[in-house]
N, C-alpha and C positions, 0 to 999 in steps of 0.2 A: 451772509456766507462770504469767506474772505477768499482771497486766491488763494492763498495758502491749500486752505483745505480743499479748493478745486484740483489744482496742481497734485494734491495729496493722493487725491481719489481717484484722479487720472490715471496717475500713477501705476495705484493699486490695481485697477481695472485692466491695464496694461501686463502688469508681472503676474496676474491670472491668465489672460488671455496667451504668455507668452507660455508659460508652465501647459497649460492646456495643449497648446499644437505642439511639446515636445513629447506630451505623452500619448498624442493622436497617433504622431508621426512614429513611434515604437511600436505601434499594432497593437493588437489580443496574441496569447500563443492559450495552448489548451490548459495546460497545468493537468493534466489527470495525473500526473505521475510524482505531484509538489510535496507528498508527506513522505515519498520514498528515498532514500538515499541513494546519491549518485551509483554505488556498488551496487546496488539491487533495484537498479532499472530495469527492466524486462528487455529480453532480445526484439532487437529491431527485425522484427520479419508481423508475415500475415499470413491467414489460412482462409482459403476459400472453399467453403462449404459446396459442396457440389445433391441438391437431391431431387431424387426423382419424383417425377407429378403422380398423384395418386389417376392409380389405372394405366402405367406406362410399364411396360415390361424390365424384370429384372435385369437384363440383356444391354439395355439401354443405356443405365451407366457406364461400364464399359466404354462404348462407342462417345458417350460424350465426354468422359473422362480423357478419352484417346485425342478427340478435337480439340483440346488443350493444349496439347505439344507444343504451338510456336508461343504460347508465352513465356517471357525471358524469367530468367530467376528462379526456376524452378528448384525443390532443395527438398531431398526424402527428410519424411517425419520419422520413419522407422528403418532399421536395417534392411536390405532389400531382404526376404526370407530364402532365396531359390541359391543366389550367393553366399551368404549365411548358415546355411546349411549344408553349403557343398565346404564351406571351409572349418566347421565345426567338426565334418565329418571326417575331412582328412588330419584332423589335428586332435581326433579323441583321446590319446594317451598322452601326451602331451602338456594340454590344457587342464589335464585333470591335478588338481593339489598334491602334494606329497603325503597327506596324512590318512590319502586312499588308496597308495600304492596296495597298503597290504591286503586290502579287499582285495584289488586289482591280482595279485600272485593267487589269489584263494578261486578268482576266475578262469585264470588261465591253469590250474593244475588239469591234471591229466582226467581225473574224473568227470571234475566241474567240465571239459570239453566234453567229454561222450556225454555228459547229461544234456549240453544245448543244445551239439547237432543232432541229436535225438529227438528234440522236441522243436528244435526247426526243419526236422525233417517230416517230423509228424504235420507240423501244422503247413507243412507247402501243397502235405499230400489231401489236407482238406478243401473242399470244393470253394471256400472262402480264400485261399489263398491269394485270389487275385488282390484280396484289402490289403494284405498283411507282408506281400514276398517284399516290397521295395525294400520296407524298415527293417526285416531279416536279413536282406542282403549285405544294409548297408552296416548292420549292428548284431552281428548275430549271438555275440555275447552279452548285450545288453549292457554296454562300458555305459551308457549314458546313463543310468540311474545310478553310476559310482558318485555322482557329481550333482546331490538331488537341486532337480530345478534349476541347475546352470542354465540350458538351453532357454526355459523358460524368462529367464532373467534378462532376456539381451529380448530391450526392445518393445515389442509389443508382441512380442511371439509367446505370450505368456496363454496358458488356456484359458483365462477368463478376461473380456476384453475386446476390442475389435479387431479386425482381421488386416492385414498386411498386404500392398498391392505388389504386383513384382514390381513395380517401379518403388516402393516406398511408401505408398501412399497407403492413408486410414484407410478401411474400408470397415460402416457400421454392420453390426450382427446380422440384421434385416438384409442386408445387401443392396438399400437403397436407399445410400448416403456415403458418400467419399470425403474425405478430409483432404487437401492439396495444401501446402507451403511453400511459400515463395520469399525470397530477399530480393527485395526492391523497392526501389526509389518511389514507387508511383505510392501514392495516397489511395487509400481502401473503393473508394468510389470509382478512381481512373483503373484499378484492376480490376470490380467488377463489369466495368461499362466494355473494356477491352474484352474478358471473358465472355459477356454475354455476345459480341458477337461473333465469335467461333461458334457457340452451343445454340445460335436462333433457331437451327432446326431440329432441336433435340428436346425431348420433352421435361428438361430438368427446370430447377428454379437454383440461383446462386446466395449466396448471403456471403459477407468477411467478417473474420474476426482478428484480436489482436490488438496490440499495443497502436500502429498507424489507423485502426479505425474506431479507434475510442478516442484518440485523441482530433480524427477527426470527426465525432461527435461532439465532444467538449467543445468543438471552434465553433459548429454552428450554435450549440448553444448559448454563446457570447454575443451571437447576433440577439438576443433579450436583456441584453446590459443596458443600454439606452432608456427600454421602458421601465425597469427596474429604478433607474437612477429618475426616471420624471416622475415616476409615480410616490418616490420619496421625498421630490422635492416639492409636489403638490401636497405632502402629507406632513411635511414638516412647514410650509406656509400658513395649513389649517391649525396645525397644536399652539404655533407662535403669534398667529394673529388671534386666537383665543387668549393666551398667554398677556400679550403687551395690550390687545384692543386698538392695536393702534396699525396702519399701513409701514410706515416711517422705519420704526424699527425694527419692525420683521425686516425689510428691503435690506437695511445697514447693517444689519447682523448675518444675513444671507452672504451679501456679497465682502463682509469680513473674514467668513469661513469658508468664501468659495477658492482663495488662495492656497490656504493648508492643504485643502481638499486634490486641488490640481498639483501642488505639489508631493503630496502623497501617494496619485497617480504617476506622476512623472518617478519616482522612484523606484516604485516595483514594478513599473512598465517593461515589455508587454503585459497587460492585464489578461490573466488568466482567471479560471474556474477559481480559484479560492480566493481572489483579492478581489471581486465585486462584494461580499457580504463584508466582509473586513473595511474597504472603503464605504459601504453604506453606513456601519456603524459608527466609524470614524466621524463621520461627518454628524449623524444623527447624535453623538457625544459633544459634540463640539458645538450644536446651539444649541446650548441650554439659555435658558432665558436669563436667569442670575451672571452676572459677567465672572467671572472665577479669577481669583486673586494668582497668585506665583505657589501657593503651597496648593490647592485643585489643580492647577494646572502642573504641577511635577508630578502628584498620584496618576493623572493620568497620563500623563505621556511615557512614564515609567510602568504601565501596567500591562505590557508587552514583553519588557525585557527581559524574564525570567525564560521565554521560548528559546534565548538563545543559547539555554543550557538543554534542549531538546536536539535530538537528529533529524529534525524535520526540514529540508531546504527553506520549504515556502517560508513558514513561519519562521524561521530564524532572519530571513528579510525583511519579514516585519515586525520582529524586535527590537529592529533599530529603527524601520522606514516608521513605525509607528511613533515611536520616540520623536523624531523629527516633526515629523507632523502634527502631534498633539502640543507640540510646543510651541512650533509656528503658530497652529490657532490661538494659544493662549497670548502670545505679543501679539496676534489682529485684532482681538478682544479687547485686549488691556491700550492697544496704541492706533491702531485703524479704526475699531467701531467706531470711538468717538466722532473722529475727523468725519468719515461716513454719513454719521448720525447727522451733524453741524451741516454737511452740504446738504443733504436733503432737508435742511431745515427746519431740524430740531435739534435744543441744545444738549449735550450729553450728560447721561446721570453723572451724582460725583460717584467718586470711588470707596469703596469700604476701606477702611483703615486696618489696617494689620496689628494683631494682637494674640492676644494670651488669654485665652478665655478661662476664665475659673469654671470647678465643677459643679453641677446644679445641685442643688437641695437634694437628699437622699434620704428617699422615702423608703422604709423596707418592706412595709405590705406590697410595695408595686416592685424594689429593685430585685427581692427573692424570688419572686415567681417569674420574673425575667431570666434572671441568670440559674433557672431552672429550667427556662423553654430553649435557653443557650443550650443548656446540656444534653437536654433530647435531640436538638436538631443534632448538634455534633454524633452524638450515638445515631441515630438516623442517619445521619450523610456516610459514617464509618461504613455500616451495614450495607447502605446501597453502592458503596465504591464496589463491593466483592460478589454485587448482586445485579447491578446494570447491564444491562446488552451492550457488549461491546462494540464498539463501529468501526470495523478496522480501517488501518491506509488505506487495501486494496482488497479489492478492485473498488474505487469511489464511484458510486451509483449515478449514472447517464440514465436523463430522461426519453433517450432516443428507442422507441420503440422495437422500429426493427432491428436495431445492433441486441437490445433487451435477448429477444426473441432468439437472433442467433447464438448469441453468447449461450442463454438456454441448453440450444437443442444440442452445441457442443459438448457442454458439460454431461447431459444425458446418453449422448451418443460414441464419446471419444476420451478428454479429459477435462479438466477445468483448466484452462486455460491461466487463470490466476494463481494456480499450484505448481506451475512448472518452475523448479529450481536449476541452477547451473553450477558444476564444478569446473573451475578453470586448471589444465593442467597445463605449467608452462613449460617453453621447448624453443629451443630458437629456430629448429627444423622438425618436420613431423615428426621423425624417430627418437627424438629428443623426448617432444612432451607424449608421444602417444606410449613412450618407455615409463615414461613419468603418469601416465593416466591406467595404468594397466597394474602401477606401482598402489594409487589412490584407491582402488578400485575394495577391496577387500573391507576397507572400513565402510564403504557405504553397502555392500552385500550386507553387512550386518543387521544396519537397520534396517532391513527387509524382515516382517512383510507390516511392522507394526507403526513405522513412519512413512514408509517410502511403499509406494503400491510398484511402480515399475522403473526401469532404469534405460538410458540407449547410451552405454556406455562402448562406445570405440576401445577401451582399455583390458572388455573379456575378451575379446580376439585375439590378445598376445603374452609374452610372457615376456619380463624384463628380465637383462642381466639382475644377479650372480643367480637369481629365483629358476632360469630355464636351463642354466648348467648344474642347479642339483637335481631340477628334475628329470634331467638328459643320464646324468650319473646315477639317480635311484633305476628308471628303468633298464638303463645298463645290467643294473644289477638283477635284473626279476629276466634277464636272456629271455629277453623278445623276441626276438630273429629265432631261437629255437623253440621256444612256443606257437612262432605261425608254422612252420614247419610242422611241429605237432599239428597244430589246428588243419592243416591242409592233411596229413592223413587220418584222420579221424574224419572227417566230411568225406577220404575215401573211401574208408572203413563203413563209413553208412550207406557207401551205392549212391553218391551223390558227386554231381562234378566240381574240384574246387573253383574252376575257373565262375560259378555260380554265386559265389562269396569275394571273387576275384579282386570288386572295389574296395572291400574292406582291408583285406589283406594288403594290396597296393598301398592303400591309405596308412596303416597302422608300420610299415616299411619306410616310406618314404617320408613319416614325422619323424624318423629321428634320423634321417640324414636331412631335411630341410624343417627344421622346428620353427611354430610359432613363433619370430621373431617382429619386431617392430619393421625391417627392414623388408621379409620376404612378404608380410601382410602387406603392404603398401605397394607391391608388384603384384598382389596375388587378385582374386575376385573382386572382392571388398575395397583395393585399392582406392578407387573414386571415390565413396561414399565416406573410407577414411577420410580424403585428401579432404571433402567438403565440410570434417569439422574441426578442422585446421585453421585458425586465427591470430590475429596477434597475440590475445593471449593465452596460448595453445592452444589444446586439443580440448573439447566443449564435451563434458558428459551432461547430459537433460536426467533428472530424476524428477519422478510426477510423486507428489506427494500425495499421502493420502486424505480423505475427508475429513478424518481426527487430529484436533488440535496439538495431536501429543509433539511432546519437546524434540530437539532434534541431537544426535551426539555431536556436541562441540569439538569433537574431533572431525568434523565435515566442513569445509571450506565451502557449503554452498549458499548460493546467491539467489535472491529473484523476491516480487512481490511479496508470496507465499510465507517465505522464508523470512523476511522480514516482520510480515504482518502475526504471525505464530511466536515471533518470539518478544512482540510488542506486547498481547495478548495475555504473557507470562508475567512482564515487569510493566506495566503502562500503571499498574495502581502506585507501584512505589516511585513513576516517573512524576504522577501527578502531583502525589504526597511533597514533594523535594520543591516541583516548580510552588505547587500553592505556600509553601514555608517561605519559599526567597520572593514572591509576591508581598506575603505577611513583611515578613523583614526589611522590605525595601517603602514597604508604606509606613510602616516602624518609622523608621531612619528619618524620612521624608518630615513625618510628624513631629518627631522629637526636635531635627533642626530648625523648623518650623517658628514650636511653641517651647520646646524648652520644657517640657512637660511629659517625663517619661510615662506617667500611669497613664495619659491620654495618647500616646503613641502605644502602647501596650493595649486599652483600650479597642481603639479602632484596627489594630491588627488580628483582635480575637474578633471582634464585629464581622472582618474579611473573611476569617476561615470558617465563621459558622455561617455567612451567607451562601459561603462555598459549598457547606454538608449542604443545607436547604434547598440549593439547587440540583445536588446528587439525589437528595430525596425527590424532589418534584417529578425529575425526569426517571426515575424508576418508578415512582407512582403512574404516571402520563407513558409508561411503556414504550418509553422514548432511551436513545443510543449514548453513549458516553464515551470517548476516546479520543487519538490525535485530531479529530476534526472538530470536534468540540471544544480544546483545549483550550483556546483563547477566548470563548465565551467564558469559560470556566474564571479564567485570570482575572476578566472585564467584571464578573461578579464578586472578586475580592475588594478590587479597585474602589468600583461605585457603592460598596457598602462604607469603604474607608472616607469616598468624599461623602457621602448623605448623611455620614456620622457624626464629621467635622462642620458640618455646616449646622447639623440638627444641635450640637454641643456649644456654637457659636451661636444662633440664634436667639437658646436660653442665657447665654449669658449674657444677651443683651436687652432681654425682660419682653425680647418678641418669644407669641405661643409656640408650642412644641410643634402639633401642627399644623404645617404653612400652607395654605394652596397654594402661594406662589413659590417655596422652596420644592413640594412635591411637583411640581412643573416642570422641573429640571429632567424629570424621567421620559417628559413627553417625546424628547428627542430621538433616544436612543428608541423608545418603543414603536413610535414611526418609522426606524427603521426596519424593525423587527418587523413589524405590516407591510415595508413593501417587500422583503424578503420574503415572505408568505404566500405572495399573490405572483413571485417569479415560478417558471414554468421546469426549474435543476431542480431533483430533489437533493443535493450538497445546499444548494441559497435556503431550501424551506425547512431543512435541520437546523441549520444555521440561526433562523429567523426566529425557528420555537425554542430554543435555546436562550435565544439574545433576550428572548419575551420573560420569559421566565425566572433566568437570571436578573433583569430588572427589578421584578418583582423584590425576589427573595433580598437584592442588593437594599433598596429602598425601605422594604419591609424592619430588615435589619439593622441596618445603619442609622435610616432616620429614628425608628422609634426604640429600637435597644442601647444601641453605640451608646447616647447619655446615661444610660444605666448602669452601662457598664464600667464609663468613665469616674460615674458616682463611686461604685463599689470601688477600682481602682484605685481612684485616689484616696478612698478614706483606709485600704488596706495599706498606701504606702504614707497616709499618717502615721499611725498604728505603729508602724516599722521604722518608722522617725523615732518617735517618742519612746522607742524599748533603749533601755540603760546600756 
């Protein structure tokens, strides 16, 4: 052992240790939100589930909903209804479209009047009137069915649905269970430990839901990265000392790839929810027992890259972080092990020589029924791309029980929380954008009721220029002010007192000298509740999507999980198709410069995309998910079919058998990582893990024992194509 290679090793040991406490020193952050695009993050707020204990009086929410009042942040989920209704009412003509005026003149003729106070005179005189006088009074022409379902439309005021508190808040059908929302800084656990002690004497139980308490579920479950990471390095110690038989070079090949490893931590740092499986397999790739020359070592570091033609944040960081990493390992391998190997004292194997492997012997009883079991699988993988269970972005599945539970009872009781979309209308002052969201507003009524189940749009409360001066000038023209006049002696003519009808009358007066504008709404009832959806970037309409994946009109600017994950849903096959091509073409390219041998680069590029159907096959066999979480397993099984292919193709051409124990060894790596992903406790790391298993298989499967088949066929088809005149 010379100094040198002590010096070397120190070294080494050193620029691990230093990589490692930079990427200690970055933390964990949760990533729950790593496959969504910055535009369709979810709003930063939380909802605290308010319900009652079983055996506790209906009564009782109420009162503990009320002990609530001093926590800060508080923020209505819905229009208040009692406001809402008082401003809906003084603005019935108004707010109604122009394409229903002419109803509207067919209500107010002279007949159409004696027919309703006739029949709201009849029905005040029935002994049920008490149910019915409020809504006579306030509507006694029934202007609000000119506008079907407006009222309905704002909010949660819809008749099917939960109920509305006067403050804003959910209230379930049952009447025991409240929805509360808040914007604030505190983390889901400090808002419910705050809650709970207000409500100690109240017989309710609390749960949070929401983007801050998923994310702070994702964080504790990063508290299992540790045993994750030792239970793979105890499992990659086991396949490698099976592998060498020997102490020595497991050790020197460990601590060669524990550098990449810490440097590909240090990269994507802080280590979230999606970059523990990715670094297990990273690393689980990286010792393979065989040391990988510079053309294995480019197919893999390059077998990421194609993510950065995805919209995925995370993975577009490891497009590259991956790339870095997998190349760093292949200079520890090719320049560290040795030295390594030498100071723990033994001396290092030589190196394989670089070459141009010719194609093997081409048998056709064996290479036809290959490039026939090519064709099936291909036809199989087609089939299952448009037949897999989709795995959307969001919501990524937390193993946290009770968040599970709440998030549940949500979806059950109120809405799905993962459906909530946002239109942003912008405005540099509220009359700005809430002119500009009352403008938006008409195309998203549209998709109702077949995309959008409900809306809380601030924007049906008003009417925007030049829209509220034609509808000021049509009802001009239908002489209002002379039809109340009518209406007030016809309610005489019945023996009835107008002043009985009085609000309506007030009301339907005084909208058209003080109309639905942007300007009087924000002084009027509703004012507050405007002002609280007022943002930077403006005025915030919420549309809750429905349960059906159907498409949304691209004429709608809206944002959020939901909306991203629906329309991932529609193109994610043709996303895969493009990534797995530039995959294919990049292990192509790789190969060619290589070897100089295009049927062998053609070759192991079909090798990749049919190890790729195989794995779409497997995992709709195994009733297993396919989508952006899977993505990069998906890539990793192009990849490791192209290197099992290259090595299987070089093996034969150097008169070693087809197959190797010791070249199949190679997969022991990556499937040790896939086991300790299996036995973590996220279910994201255990898809992840049967994925990465699977993919191995099919990669190995393919590459090592077809790739040479294929390469056969290849090359004697571009003999063939030489030799034509």
């Amino acid at each position: 052992m010379s100094d040198r290679s002590t010096l070397t090793a120190l070294a080494w040991l050193a620029v691990c240790a230093a990589l490692g406490l930079v990427a200690a020193a970055r933390g964990t952050e949760a990533q729950v939100w790593g496959l969504i695009p910055a535009a369709h993050r979810p709003v930063i707020e939380i909802d605290l589930r308010v319900r009652l204990d079983d055996g506790a009086p209906d009564e009782a929410l109420e009162a503990a909903v009320l002990a609530l009042e001093p926590l800060p942040g508080r923020c209505p989920l819905a229009p208040p209804p009692a406001e809402a209704r008082r401003w809906l009412d003084a603005h019935a003509l108004s707010l109604l479209p122009r394409e229903h005026h002419s109803a509207l003149a067919d209500r107010l003729a002279p007949e159409a009047l004696r027919t309703a106070i006739a029949g709201a005179r009849a029905r005040l005189a029935s002994p049920f009137a008490g149910l019915v006088g409020d809504d006579l009074r306030r509507d006694p022409l029934r202007l609000a069915e000119l506008g079907p379902g407006r009222a309905g439309r704002l909010g949660f005021l819809a008749p099917a649905g939960p109920d509305v508190s006067a403050r804003g808040d959910l209230v379930a059908l049952d009447g025991r269970s409240a929805l509360l929302c808040f914007h604030t800084a505190d983390s889901g656990h400090e808002l419910r430990d705050s809650a709970a002690a207000l409500v100690g004497a109240h017989p309710v139980s609390l749960s949070v839901v929401g983007a801050p308490a998923r994310d702070d579920a994702a964080a504790a479950a990063l508290a299992a990265a540790p045993r994750v990471l030792t239970t793979l390095a105890a499992a990659l110690i086991l396949v490698l000392a099976l592998a060498f038989r020997s102490v020595r070079p497991v050790v020197a090949l460990l601590l060669a790839i524990l550098g990449p490893a810490a440097l590909l931590a240090a990269l994507v740092a802080p280590l979230g929810l999606l970059d523990l499986p990715l670094l297990a397999l990273a690393v689980g790739i990286s010792a393979a027992p065989a040391r990988p020359d510079w053309t294995v070592t480019a197919l893999s570091a390059l077998a990421l890259t194609p993510l950065l033609l995805t919209p995925y944040p995370a993975w577009q960081t490891w497009g590259l972080a991956w790339a870095a990493a997998l190349a760093a390992a292949g200079v520890a391998r090719r320049v560290v092990q040795p030295v390594l190997t030498a100071w723990l004292g033994k001396p290092a194997a030589e190196r394989t020589p670089f070459g141009r492997p010719e194609p093997p012997p081409l048998r056709l009883r064996v290479a036809l029924p290959a490039a026939a079991a090519c064709a099936v699988i291909l036809s199989l993988g087609a089939w299952s791309s448009r037949h897999v269970r989709f795995d959307s972005p969001s919501p990524l599945p937390l193993a946290d029980p009770e968040l599970a539970a709440a998030e549940a009872a949500v979806r059950a009781e109120f809405f799905r929380p993962e459906d909530v979309a946002l239109i942003h209308s912008p405005g540099a002052t509220p009359e700005e954008a809430l002119a500009r969201a009352a403008e938006d507003l008409p195309a998203l009524l549209a998709a109702m009721p077949a995309q959008i189940e409900r809306v809380d749009a601030p924007g049906a409360f008003v009417v925007a220029e030049p829209e509220l001066k034609a509808r000021l000038d049509g009802l001009q023209a239908l002489d209002i002010r002379g039809r109340l006049e009518l209406l007030r002696a016809t309610i005489a003519e019945f023996g009835m007192r107008p002043d009985a009808f009085g609000e309506f009358i007030r009301a339907a007066g005084d909208d058209l000298r003080d109309p639905p504008s942007p300007e009087s709404a924000l002084a009027g009832p509703l004012g507050p509740w405007l002002e609280s959806k007022f943002g930077p970037e403006g005025v915030v309409t919420r549309a809750y999507l429905s349960s059906e994946p159907a498409a949304l009109p691209a004429a709608l600017d809206l944002r959020g999980p939901g909306v991203f994950a629906r329309a991932e849903h529609d193109r994610f096959s043709s996303r895969a198709g493009a990534v797995a091509a530039a995959g294919a073409w990049l292990s192509a390219l790789v190969v060619w410069l290589a070897t100089r041998r295009l049927s062998l680069a053609l070759a192991l590029a079909l090798a990749a995309i049919v190890a790729q159907c195989g794995l779409l096959a497997l995992l709709h066999l195994l009733h297993r998910s396919f989508g952006p979480l899977t993505l990069p397993v998906f890539l990793l099984a192009g990849s490791a079919a192209a290197v099992a292919g290259l090595r299987a193709v070089r093996a034969l051409a150097d008169g070693r058998p087809w197959i190797d124990p010791g070249r199949l060894a190679n997969a022991l790596g990556p499937l040790a990582a896939a086991l300790a992903l299996l036995a973590a406790p996220e279910p994201v790391w255990r898809s992840l893990g049967i994925a990465a298993g699977l993919a191995v298989l099919a990669a190995h499967g393919v590459g090592g024992l077809v790739g040479p088949l294929l390469y056969a066929l290849t090359s004697r088809a571009a003999q063939r194509f030489e030799r034509r005149p």
